[in-house]
N, C-alpha and C positions, 0 to 999 in steps of 0.2 A: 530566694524565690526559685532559681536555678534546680534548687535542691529538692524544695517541695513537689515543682513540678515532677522531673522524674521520677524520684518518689511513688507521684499520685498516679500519672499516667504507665509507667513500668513495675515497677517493682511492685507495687500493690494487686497488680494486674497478675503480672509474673505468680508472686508466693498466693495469690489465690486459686490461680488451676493449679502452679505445678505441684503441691506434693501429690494428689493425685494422678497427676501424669509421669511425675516419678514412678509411684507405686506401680504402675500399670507397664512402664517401659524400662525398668530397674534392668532388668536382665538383658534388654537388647541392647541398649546406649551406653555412651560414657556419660559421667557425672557433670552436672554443669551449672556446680560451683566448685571451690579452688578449697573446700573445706575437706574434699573428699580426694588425699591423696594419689588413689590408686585406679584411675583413671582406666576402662574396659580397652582393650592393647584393638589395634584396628585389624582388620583381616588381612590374609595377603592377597587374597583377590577378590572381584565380586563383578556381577553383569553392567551394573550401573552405578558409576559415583555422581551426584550432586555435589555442588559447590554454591551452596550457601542458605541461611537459612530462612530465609523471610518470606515472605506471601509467595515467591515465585517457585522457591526451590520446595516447600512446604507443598506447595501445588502437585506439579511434577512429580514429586512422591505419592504423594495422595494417591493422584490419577494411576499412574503407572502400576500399583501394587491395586488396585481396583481391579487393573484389567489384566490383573494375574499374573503380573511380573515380581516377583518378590524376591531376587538378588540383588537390592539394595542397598547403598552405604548412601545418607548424607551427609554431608561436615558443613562446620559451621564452624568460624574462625573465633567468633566473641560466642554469645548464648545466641539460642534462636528469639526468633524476630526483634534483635536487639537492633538492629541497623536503621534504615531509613522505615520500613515494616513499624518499627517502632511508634514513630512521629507523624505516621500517616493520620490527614482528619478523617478517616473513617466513613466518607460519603460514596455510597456505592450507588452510581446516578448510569441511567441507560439512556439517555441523553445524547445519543454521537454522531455524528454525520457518516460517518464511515461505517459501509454494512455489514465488513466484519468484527469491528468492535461495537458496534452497537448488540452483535449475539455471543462477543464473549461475556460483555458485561448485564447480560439477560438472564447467562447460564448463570453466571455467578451469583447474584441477588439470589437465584434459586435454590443454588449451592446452601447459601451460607443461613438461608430460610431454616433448612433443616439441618446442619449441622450441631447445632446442642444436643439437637434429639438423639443425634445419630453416634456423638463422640461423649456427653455430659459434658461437656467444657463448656463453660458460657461464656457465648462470643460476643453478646451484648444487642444480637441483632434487633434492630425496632424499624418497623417499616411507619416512615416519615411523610413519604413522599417528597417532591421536588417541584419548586417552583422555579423557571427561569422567565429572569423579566428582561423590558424591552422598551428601550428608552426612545426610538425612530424605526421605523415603520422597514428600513432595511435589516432591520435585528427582527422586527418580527415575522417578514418573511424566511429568515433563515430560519426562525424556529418555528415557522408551518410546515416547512421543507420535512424538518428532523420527526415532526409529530406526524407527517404524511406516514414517514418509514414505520414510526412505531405503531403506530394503526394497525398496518396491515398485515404485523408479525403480532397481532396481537395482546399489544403492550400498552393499556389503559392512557390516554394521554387527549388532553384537551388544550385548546386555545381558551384563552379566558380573559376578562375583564380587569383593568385597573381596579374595580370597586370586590371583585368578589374575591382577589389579590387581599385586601384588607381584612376580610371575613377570614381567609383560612392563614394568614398572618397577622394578628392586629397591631404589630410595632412598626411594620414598612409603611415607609413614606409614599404616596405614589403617585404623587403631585405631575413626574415629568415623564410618567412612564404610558405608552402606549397598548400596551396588551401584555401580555406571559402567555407560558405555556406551563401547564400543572401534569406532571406525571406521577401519580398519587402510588404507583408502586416501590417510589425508588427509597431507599432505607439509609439507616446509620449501622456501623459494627464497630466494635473493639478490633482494629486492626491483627495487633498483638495476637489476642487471643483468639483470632479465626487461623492465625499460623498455627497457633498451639492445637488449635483443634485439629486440625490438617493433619500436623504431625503426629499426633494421639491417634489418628484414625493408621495412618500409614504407618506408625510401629508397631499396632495390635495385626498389620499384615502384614509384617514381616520383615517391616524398614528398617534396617540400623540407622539408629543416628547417634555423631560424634559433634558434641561442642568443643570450642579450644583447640580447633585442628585447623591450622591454614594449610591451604594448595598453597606450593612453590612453584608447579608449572606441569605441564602434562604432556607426557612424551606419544609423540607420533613417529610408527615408522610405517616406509611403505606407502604411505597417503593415508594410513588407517590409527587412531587411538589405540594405544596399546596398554598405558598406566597413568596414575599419579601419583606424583611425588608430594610428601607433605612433611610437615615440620614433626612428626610419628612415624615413619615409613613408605612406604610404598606403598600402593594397591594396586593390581592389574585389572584393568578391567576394561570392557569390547565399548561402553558408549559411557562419554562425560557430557555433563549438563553444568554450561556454565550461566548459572542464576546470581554471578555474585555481584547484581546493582551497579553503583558506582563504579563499584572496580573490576567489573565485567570486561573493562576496553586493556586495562594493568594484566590480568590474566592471561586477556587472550595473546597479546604482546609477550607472555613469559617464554613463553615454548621457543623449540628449536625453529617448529615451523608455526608464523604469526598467523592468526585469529583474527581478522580484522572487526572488531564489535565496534560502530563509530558512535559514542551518546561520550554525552562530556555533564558535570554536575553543575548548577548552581543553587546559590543559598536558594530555601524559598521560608517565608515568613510566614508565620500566622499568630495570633493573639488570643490569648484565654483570658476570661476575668472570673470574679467572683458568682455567685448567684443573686440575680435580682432580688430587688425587695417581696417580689410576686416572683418566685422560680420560674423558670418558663417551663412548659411542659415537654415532657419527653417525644410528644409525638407530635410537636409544632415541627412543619415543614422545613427541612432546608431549603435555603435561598441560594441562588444563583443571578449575580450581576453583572453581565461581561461588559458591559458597557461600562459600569463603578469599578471592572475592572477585579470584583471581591466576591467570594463566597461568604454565607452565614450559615452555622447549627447552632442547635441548642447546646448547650456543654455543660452536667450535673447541671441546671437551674441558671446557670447563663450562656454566655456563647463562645463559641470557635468563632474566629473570621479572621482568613488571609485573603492572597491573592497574586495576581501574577504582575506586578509592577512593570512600568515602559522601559523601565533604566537595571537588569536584571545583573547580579556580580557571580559572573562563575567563580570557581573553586576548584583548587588540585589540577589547574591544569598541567604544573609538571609534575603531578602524581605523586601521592602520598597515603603510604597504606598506614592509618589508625586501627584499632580495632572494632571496637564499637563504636559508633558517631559519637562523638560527646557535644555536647550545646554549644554551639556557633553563639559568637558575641551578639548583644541586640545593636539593633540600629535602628532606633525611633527617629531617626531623620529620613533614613531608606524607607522605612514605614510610613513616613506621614500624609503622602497622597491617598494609599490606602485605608487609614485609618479617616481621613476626611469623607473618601469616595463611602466608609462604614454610616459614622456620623449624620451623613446626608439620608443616609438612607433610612438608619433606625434614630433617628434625633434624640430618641427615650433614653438612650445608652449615654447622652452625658455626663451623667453623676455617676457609673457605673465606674466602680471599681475595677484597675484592672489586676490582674493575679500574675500575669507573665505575657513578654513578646519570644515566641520559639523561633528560632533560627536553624533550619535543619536543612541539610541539603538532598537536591533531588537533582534524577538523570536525564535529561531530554537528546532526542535523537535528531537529528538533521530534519526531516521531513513530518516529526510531530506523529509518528506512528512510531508501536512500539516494534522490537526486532525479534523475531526468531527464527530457530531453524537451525537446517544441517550448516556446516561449513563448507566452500565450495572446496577448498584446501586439504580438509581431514575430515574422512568418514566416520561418521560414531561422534565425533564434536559437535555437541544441540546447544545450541542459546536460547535464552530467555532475557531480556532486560531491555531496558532504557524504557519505563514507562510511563513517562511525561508525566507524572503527578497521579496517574490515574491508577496506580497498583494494586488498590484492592479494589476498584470493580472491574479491573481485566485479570483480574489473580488467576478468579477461578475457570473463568473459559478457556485463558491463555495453556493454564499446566495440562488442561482438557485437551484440545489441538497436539501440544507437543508431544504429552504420552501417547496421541493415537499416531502422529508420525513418527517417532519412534518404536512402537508396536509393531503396526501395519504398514508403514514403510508411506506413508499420505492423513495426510488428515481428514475430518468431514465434512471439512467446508474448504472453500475457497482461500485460503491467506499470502498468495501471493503480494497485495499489498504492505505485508507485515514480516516480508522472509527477506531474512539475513543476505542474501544473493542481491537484491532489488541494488545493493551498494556495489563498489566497487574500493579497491586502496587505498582512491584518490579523496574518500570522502572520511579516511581514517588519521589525517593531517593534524597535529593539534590544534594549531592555528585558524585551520580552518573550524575545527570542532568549536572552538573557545567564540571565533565569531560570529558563527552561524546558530549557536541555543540563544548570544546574546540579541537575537531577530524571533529566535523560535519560542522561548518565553511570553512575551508580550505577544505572540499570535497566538496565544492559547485564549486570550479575550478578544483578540480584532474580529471586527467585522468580516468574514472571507467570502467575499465574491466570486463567481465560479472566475478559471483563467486568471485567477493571482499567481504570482511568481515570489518567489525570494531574491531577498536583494543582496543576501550578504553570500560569498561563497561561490562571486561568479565569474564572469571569464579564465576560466579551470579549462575547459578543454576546448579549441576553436579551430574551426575551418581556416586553412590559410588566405582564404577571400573574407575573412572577418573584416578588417577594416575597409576592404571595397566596399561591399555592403552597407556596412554603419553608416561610409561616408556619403549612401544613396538613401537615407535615411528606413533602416532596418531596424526594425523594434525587434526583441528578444526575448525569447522564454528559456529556459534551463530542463534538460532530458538528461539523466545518469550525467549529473556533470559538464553535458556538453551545449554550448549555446546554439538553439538553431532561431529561424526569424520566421515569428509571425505573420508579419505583415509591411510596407514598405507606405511610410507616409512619405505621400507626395510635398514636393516643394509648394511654402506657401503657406500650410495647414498649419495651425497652432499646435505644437509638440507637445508643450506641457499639459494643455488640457488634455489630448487623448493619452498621454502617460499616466494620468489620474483618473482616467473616465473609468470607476468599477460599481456594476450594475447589474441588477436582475433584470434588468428589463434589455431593449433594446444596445445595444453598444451604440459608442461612436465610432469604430472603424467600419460598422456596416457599407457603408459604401465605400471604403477604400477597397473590401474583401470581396464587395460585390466587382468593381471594376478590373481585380485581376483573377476574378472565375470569366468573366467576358470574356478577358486577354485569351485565356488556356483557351477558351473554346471556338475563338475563331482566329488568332494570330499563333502568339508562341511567348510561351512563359519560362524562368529559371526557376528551378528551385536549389535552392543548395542543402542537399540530402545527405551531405557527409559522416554523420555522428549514426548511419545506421552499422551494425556488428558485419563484419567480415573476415571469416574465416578461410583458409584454402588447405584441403584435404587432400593429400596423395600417398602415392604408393608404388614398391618395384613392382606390384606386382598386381593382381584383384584384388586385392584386400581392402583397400577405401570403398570401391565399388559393394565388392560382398555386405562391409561394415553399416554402409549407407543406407544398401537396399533393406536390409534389416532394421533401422533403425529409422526408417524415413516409410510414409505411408504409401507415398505415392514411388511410379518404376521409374529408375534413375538410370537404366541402363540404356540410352538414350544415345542418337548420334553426336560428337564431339560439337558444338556450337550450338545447341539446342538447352535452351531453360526450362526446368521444371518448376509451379511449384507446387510444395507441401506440407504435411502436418509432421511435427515430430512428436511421436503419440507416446504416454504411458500405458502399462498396461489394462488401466480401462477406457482404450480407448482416447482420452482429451488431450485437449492441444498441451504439451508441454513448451512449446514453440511453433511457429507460423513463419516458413520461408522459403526462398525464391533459391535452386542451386543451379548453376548453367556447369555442364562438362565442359572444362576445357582441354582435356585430352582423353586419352583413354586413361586415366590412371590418376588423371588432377580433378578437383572439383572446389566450386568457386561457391561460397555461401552465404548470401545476403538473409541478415535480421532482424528483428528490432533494435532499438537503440538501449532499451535496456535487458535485453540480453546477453549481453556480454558477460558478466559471471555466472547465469542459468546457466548458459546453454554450453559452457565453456565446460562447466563441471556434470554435467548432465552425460556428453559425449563423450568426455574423459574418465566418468563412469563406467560405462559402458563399452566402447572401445576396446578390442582386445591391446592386451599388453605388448605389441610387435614394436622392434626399432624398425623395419621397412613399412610401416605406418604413422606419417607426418602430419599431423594436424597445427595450423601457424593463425596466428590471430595476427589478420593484417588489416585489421579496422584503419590503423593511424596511417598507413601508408596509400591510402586512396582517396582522393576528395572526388565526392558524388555529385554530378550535375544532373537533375533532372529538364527535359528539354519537354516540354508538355505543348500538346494543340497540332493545327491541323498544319502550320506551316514551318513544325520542328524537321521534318522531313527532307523542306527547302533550305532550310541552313546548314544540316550535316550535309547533304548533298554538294553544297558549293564548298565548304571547308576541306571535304576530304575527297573530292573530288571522284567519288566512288555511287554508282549509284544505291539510292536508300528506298524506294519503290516497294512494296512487298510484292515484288515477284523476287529482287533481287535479293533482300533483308527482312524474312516473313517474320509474323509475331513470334515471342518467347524464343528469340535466335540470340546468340552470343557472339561478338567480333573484335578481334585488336585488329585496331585502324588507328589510322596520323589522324590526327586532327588540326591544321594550321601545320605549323613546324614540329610539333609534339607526337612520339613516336608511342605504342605501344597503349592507348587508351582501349580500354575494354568499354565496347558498347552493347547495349540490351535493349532489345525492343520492347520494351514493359514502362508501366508509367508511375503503377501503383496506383491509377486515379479512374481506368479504363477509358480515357481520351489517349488517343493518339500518342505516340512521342518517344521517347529514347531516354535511358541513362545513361550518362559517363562514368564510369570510374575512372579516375586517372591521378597516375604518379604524382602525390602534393607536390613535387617540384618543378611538375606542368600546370598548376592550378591556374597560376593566377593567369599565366599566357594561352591557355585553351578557354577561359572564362572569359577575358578583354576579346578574344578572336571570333568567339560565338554571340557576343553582345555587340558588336561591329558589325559583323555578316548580317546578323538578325533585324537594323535598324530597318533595312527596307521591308521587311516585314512586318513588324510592329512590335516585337520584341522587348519585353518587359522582365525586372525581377518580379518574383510573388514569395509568400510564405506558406507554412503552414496550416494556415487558419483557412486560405482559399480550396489549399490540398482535402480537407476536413471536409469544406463545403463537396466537392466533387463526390470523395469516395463515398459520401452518404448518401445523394442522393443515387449512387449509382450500386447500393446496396452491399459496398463491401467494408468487411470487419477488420476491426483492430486486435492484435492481441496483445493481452493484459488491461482489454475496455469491455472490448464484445466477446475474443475469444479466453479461453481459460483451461487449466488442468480439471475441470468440469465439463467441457462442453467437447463433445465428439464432432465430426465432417459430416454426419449425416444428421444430428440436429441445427447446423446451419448452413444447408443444402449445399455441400462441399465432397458430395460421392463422386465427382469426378474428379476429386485430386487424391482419392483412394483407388489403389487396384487391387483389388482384392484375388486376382486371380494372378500376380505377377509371376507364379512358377516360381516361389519362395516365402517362407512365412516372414513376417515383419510385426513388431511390437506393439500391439493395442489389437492385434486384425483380428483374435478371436469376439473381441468385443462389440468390434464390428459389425461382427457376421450373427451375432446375438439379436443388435437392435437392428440390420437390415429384418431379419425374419419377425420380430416382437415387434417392430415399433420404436418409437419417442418419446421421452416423459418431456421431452419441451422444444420449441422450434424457432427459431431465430425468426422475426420477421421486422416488417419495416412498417411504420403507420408516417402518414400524412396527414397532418392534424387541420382540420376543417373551419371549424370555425373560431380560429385564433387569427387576435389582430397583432400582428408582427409592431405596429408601432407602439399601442398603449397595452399587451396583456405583458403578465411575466414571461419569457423564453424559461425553453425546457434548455437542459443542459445533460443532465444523466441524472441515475436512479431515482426517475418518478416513476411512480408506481401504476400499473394499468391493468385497466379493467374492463372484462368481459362482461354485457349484457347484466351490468349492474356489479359483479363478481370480481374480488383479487384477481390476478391471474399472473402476474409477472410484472418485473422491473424493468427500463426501459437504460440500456448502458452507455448509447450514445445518443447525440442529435447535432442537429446543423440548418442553419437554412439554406435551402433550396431557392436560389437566384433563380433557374431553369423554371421551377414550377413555382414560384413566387410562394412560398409556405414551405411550414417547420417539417422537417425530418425527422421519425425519431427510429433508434433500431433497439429492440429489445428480445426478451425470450418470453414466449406465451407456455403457461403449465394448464395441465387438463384436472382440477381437482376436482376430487367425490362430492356435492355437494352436502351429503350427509357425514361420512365417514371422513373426510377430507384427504383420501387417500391420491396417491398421483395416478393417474390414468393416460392410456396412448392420446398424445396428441396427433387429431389427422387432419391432414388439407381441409377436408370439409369443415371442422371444429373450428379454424381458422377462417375460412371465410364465411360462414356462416354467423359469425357474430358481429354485434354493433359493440366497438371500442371507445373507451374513454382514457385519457391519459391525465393527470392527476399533478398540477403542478402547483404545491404550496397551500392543497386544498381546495383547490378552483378545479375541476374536469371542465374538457375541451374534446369532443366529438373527433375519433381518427377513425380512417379508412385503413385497413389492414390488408398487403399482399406479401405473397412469398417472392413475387418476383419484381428485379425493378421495373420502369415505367419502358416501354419498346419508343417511346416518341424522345427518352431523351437524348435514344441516340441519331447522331446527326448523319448519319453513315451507315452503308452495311457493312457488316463484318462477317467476315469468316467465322466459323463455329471454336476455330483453336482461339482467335483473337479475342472469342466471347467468353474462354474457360476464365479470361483475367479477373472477371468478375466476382472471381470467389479468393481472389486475393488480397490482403491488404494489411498492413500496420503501423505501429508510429514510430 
């Protein structure tokens, strides 16, 4: 059976395109079979080598020889798409929660539409369509969610009936199921042979490609790719693209200097049978069951069906390089819940014959997204891989993306979700890798409610007040690895139920979250802020200053205990990062930033930065634990601890100070809150934590002094209009589309990075504007809560996605903050968006298919604040991240 299949599935596939693809690439490539001994000798250099050869690396080429780079070499260790590419089922489904994989795998059905046309190779494609069904009523809200997004990108998709489910499949059962969702565009392909096409296309422009060539490892000097070494020679060359799947993580570990790719394999199953007695037809729907846990196609006249089981067995976790996959053993006992959760669904299929169970392994990543991008380590080193099951409908957007940053040095969209950076070392652990896809598998069906967490892979990096905390009952979520706390249930409350409460609707810690936004706003709250990036910049001389001012938006040249903050901009302009930097001397500079920036923004600087040894740049995240002191009576407890007064006449806003705190010497304090309530951060020495922590939660009793989490923090910054970045802000979005022109100086008496950009859209305009709606007539206790990317609508019209929300305790109603676009309504071209376009229109905000009436301002509410502020304490407002 073994034999037949591949056979049927490869090799038949294979000797049907290629001797045409032979005839057609004879002269550019080696021979790839072992009959033709004299193999085409590799070059000794070239602009670009690939490493490997299946939908990703075949991509990659494609793209990049498109867009007129034709100094290519691929290799490929076995034949191409002989790998995991091989054994894909072939369902290219746009389907995704996530809005930049839901426009790779857009492009690519589009891709792959016209591909025969365009290479003659028949890639097999049939547009099917896709049914996903919905067994309780929380499964079909998530997929009104998915079918909101595809609406309004224009991607035919409907909510539909159990009964009309029957009609455009007549074998599903649909006894238990509450609604689907049909998206009538999404197809099937010959995996295989959309590589071939790929690569047919990309050696008629000028691709070499080499089968039967392994990379041994890829030498970096310098910080930069310089060659690769293979089991044929050498090749020099300025950028390597490692697509090699599975063994994407083996590779990048080969070199002198490591590659951290974190995706580990495990088996995954699926099952072919014979052809029914009545074929089924080629253009019967796939099915989607994440509730059964299984997919279904049709396959020659019967079907494919796997799926992603609860109990999943990685593979190779101490690494073993084969060359082509060969068929993994069956396990019809691993299969059986599957094969039942099938049975149930299609009953018809019990007499059916079956042909074969395939065992094939596939890559999944930490986080269920796939990886690419530069490396922060080695310039010119691009990855491509771990793509959780999904590699031929992310093939072809994915190689899209990579060759235009590669090209043009950014892509054109957004993929910070999906870039190699988002990790860190700590997540390249095998251990960790091997326990955490055995969680990530099985969530490729769960139910995901917003604010789930993962459970395997944690307490990795921790505040040294982690077990105080815990033991004040601290619930916990996971950032780059590091634990911070939600939220603090009070003694009393049943734990295990709000450990389990996951909902679209209302939460259960609603009023725990509401009780410490109260605290912040009229006593005095903790938060423990430790896991945000801290860097400290100096120099013998100007040169940090010089480097800074250049490479920061905003003027740093500032008196010594003064905070700035700023955008750190690309050259068009957008945030590449979002952060707060206080001068501590003339020559030192202290740099608070997200939490998961730590390898952006590490390698971004280190970029860029001139190459000086009197230029010290030191990552001292782990050496400072953060206390944020929030509300109107943080004031009163630093006061009495440090015996110093704290008054803003004496410690005005955005000031910087080493002060004692208790007996603790040398804490650096910041008049910033991140929340724009009142209050102060600590930094200080983890080896003062735990005794500046007990001494500020002592003093603080008579005041009212409470811990909080994050979820309260959430609530504040939004109703008070400030962004996150990597939520709200992005390498897309400039300072002056989200009313941030006062942390630009554009007139600093020195150019700085992004400013001609700048100075473009101050004189033209805005194609889209940060704003905030308050949604009207939504009932907080029985409608669904907005959480991110619903979609909104102008005066009936798309107009933007909405990236964060919160509720508003203050103003008793939903928050949401999103970007508003001005399009043609004929042409649908982008147009200036202007204050008046903005308030002139009546909003709707679109959650799961239900609109809800919002009020639209640019600016936040003047009543929420409790206080006047000075005009410096009000710039905080346009600060903020996670």
């Amino acid at each position: 059976a073994a034999g037949m299949f591949l056979r049927l599935l490869s090799d038949v596939q294979w000797r049907a395109a290629h001797p045409k693809w032979r005839r057609m690439t004879s002269s550019q490539r080696s021979t790839s079979t072992t009959a033709e001994p004299h193999p085409v000798s590799l070059p000794a250099q070239a602009q670009v080598v690939i490493c490997g050869g299946g939908i990703m690396g075949t991509s990659v080429a494609y793209h990049l020889s498109k867009m007129g780079w034709k100094d290519i070499v691929l290799l490929e260790q076995g034949r191409l798409a002989a790998g995991t590419t091989r054994f894909c089922a072939g369902i290219v489904s746009t389907a995704r929660p996530v809005s930049i994989e839901l426009k790779m795998a857009h492009y690519s059905n589009k891709l792959y539409q016209q591909l025969e046309q365009e290479t003659g190779v028949q890639t097999g494609y049939v547009k099917t369509g896709s049914i996903s069904l919905a067994q309780t009523q929380d499964r079909l809200i998530s997929l009104k969610r998915i079918a909101s997004s595809l609406n309004v990108m224009g991607i035919p998709c409907e909510i539909i009936s159990p009964k009309k489910v029957v009609q455009l499949h007549p074998l599903i059962n649909i006894h238990d199921l509450v609604g689907a969702m049909y998206v009538p565009e999404d197809a099937l392909v010959s995996s295989a042979n959309v590589s071939l096409a790929l690569a047919t296309a990309a050696s008629r422009n000028g691709v070499q490609i080499h089968e039967r060539t392994s990379v041994s490892h890829v030498t970096v000097q310098k910080g930069r790719v310089t060659g690769v070494e293979t089991d044929r020679g050498r090749i020099q060359c300025e950028y390597f693209v490692n697509c090699a799947g599975q063994w994407a993580y083996e590779l990048g570990h080969s070199g002198g200097e490591p590659v951290h790719i974190p995706l580990h394999a495990c088996e995954h199953f699926y099952l072919l049978t014979h052809p029914l007695q009545e074929p089924l037809s080629s253009s019967l729907p796939t099915v989607v069951d994440p509730d059964g846990r299984i997919y279904i196609r049709n396959w020659q006249g019967g079907i494919l069906s796997g799926g992603f089981e609860k109990n999943p067995k990685p593979l190779f976790t101490e690494g073993r390089n084969q060359l082509e996959i060969q068929n993994l053993r069956e396990d019809w006992d691993h299969f059986g819940p599957l094969l039942s959760a099938l049975l149930r669904r299609m009953p018809g299929l019990e007499a059916l014959q079956i042909m074969q169970l395939v065992n094939c392994p596939e890559s999944f990543t930490p986080d269920m997204r796939c990886i690419m991008g530069e490396s922060p380590t080695a310039r010119g080193y691009f990855v491509l891989a771990g793509m959780n099951s999904a590699g031929i409908s992310y093939g072809g957007g994915a190689g899209k993306y990579l060759a235009e940053w590669m090209v043009n040095g950014y892509p054109s969209e957004n993929v910070w979700p999906l870039d190699l950076k988002r990790f860190g070392t700590l997540q390249s652990s095998r251990t960790f890798l091997r326990h955490r896809v055995m969680e990530v598998m099985p969530l490729m069906c769960d139910l995901k409610v917003p604010r789930w967490d993962f459970q395997t892979g944690r307490q990795l990096r921790t505040s040294p007040l982690y077990d105080r905390l815990d033991a004040q009952g601290a619930r916990w979520m996971e950032k780059h690895g590091f634990e911070r706390v939600k939220y603090f249930v009070p003694p009393g409350k049943d734990l295990l139920d709000l450990d389990h409460s996951k909902t679209f609707y209302k939460p259960d810690w609603f009023d725990i979250v509401g009780s410490e936004v109260k605290c912040c706003k009229e006593a005095v709250c903790v938060i423990d802020m430790s896991s945000f990036t801290k860097f400290e910049i100096s120099s013998t001389g100007d040169q940090a200053l010089e480097s800074l001012q250049y490479l920061f938006s905003n003027d740093l040249d500032v008196p010594v205990g003064h905070v700035v903050h700023t955008g750190m901009l690309n050259e068009k302009g957008g945030y590449e990062n979002d952060c707060s930097i206080a001068r501590l001397s003339k020559r030192s500079f202290f740099m608070i930033s997200p939490t998961d920036q730590q390898v952006h923004c590490w390698a971004w600087l280190k970029n860029r930065l001139p190459d000086d040894s009197n230029l010290i740049m030191e990552d001292v995240t782990w050496k400072y634990t953060a206390l944020n002191l929030i509300g109107p009576r943080a004031v009163d407890v630093l006061s009495e601890l440090s015996y110093a007064p704290m008054t803003a006449e004496h410690f005005p806003s955005l000031f910087c100070k080493e002060m004692s705190v208790g007996y603790a010497n040398g804490i650096r304090v910041m008049s910033i809150t991140h929340t724009g309530e009142p209050g102060f951060v600590l930094y200080i020495p983890i080896e003062y934590a735990l005794h500046v922590y007990n001494e500020v939660m002592n003093m603080g009793q008579k005041y009212g002094i409470r811990n909080a989490g994050y979820y309260a923090l959430r609530s504040l910054r939004i109703e008070k209009f400030f962004a996150f970045w990597g939520q709200d802000l992005d390498a897309f979005t400039t300072p002056m589309e989200c009313g941030r022109e006062f942390q630009v100086k554009l007139e600093k008496g020195m150019q700085f990075l992004g400013q001609e950009a700048l100075l473009e859209q101050k004189q033209n305009g805005v194609y889209k504007r940060f704003t905030m709606f308050i949604l009207e007539d939504h009932d907080t206790d029985m409608d669904l809560w907005p959480w991110w990317g619903e979609p909104i609508f102008r005066n009936g019209r798309y107009v933007g996605k909405t990236t964060s929300s919160a509720y508003s305790y203050t103003l008793e109603r939903h928050v949401c903050l999103g970007f508003v676009h001005h399009y043609d309504e004929k042409t649908g071209e982008e147009l200036v968006v202007t204050t008046d376009f903005i308030n002139q229109g009546e909003y709707e905000i679109d959650i799961a298919g239900q609109r809800f009436q919002a009020k639209a301002k640019l600016y936040p509410f003047s009543s929420l604040f409790t206080q006047r502020r000075r005009k410096d304490e009000m710039e905080l407002s346009g600060y903020q991240r996670e």
